[in-house]
C-alpha positions in Angstrom: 111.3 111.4 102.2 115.0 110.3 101.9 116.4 111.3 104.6 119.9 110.0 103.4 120.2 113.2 101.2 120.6 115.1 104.2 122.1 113.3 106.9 125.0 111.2 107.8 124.5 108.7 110.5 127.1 108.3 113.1 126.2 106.8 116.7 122.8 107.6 117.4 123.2 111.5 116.0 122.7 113.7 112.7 124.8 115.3 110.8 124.5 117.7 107.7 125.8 116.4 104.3 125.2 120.1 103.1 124.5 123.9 103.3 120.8 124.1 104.1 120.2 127.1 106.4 121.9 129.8 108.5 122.9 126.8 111.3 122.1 123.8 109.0 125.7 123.7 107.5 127.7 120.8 106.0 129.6 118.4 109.1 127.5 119.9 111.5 125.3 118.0 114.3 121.6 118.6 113.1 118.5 118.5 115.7 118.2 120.5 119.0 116.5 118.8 122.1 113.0 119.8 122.9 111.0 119.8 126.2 109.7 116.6 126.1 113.2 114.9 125.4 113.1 114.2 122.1 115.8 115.8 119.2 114.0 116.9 116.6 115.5 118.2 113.4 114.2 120.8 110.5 114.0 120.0 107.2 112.3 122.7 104.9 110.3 123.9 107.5 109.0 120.7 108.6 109.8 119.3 112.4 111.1 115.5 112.5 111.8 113.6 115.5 115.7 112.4 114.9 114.9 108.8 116.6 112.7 108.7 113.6 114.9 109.8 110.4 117.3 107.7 111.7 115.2 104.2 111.6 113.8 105.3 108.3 117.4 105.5 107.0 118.4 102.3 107.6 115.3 100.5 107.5 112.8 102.5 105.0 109.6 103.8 106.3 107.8 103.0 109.1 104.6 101.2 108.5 101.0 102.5 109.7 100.2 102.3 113.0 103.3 101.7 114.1 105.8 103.3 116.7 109.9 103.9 117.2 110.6 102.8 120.9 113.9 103.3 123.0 114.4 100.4 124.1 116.2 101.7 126.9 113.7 104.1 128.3 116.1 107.3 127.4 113.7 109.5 124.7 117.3 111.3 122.8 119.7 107.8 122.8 118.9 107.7 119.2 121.9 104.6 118.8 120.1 102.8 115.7 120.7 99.4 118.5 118.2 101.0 121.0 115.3 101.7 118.5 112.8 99.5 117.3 109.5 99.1 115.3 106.7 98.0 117.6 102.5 99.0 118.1 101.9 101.7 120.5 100.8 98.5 123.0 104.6 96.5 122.9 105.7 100.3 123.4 104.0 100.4 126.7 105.9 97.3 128.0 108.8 99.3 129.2 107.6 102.1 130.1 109.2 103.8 133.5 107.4 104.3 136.8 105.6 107.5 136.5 105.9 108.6 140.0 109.7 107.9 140.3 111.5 108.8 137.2 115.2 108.4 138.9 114.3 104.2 138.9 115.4 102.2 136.2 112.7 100.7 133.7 110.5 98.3 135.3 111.5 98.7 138.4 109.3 100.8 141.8 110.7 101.0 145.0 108.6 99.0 147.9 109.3 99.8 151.0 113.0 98.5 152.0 113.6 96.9 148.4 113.1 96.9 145.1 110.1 95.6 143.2 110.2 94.6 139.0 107.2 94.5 137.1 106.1 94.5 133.4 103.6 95.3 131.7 101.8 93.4 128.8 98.4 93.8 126.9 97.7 96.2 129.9 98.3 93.7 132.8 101.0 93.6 135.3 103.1 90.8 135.9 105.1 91.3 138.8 108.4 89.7 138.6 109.8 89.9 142.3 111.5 91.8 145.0 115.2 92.4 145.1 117.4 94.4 147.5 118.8 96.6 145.0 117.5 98.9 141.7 120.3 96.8 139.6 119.0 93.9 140.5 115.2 94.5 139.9 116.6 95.6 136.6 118.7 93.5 135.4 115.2 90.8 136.0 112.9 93.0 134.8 115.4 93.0 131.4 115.6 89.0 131.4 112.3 89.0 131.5 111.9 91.7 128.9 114.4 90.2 126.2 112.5 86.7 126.9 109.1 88.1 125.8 111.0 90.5 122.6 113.2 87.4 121.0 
């Protein structure tokens, strides 16, 4: 589908180039955010996550077996800068501590500090310890942007 027929672009959101619906009106912001933190959008009756239309627009479709990440971690910052084409494994590589969602990526509080870790191919590498959540981010990212160049 062309998604370009029905959406502008404009910093990570949707909006309407035409009439469509009863809400779906021309200049408006399309999507609403759903329970699992994604913004999905309508289009004749079919559901489409936005992250998605909005890679396909400026890069065509996505191939088989492959994935949009946020590289950020944040499921609706749908900035075409944070997404990226990867396998359902790369995906995996930054994804947050399940227990403790308020942490940034890669990073699990350990007793007085702050550990980083990444994940690849299903193994941990830890990275270190730090005294603070911006620093076990800001290595976990080095690390990160080391492995994705």
């Amino acid at each position: 589908m062309d998604f370009n027929e029905y959406f502008n672009y404009k910093d990570g959101r949707l909006f309407w180039k035409n009439d469509i619906g009863a809400r779906a009106k021309a200049g408006r912001e399309a999507g609403s955010l759903h329970s699992r933190g994604y913004v999905h959008c309508i289009i004749n009756k079919k559901q489409y996550k936005r992250h998605r239309i909005i890679y396909e627009m400026h890069n065509g479709a996505i191939p088989d077996n492959m994935v949009i990440d946020h590289i950020n971690g944040i499921k609706n910052d749908d900035r075409l800068e944070n997404l990226r084409c990867v396998t359902q494994r790369e995906n995996c590589h930054n994804r947050r501590d399940q227990i403790n969602r308020d942490t940034p990526i890669g990073v699990k509080k350990e007793g007085r500090g702050f550990s980083s870790r990444i994940y690849i191919d299903g193994k941990e590498y830890r990275i270190g310890t730090f005294d603070t959540p911006k620093d076990a981010s800001d290595a976990y990212m080095e690390q990160f942007n080391k492995i994705n160049l």
